[in-house]
C-alpha angles and dihedrals in degrees: 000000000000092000099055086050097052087054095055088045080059097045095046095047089047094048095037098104097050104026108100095164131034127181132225129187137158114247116220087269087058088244114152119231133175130193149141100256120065110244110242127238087013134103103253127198108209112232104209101210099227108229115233119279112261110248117255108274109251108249109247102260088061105085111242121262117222107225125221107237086212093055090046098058091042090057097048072036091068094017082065083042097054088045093052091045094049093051084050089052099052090048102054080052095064090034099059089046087059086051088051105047084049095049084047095049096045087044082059107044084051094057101034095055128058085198112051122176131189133194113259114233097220097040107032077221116126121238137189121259121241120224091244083056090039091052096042092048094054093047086053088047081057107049090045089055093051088052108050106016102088 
């Protein structure tokens, strides 16, 4: 998961200067994802990268300081960045509460059930869960709500 997001920290730093639009869209596990090129066969919301705010203009008694071209893209440059960083930010955040109510609600059906059954992957059948399974989901439960429920 961080991973993931340190990568989109690099992609969008790298991209910032070109990108203009940028798409989001939800995935079937309600997982958010963001990115320049528009998924295929799924429902996008387009991301307008705001340009930077053009500086105050000086009254007419301040000289008038010549700017460097350079320094000017460098700062929409990391004004795009912060943006970017902020919107991945956000939604980390929402991310990781997703993580959290699901850790919570498999904590509970563990714990509610003495017979707990999951789907199995190969077969799409469901099966009964051993103790040994039982014990070790809830650990993981655990351990994902120690993670991401802050």
């Amino acid at each position: 998961m961080k991973l993931s997001i340190i990568f989109l920290l690099c992609a969008f730093s790298v991209t910032a200067v070109t990108a203009t639009k940028v798409y989001k869209w939800v995935d079937k596990d309600g997982n958010i994802h963001y990115s320049e090129k528009k998924p295929a066969n799924q429902q996008a919301d387009t991301l307008k990268i705001k340009a930077a705010k053009p500086a105050p203009t000086p009254e007419k008694s301040e000289p008038v300081a010549k700017t460097d071209p350079v320094q000017d893209a460098d700062s929409e440059t990391s004004q795009q960045r912060a943006e970017a960083e902020k919107t991945l930010a956000a939604a980390d955040k929402i991310n990781q509460q997703k993580l959290c109510q699901q850790a919570k609600a498999n904590r509970d059906a563990l714990n509610a059930s003495v017979r707990v059954a999951r789907i199995d992957p190969e077969t799409g059948e469901q099966v009964r869960m051993s103790d040994e399974e039982r014990v070790n989901a809830l650990q993981q439960a655990e351990q994902t709500i120690k993670e991401y429920c802050q």
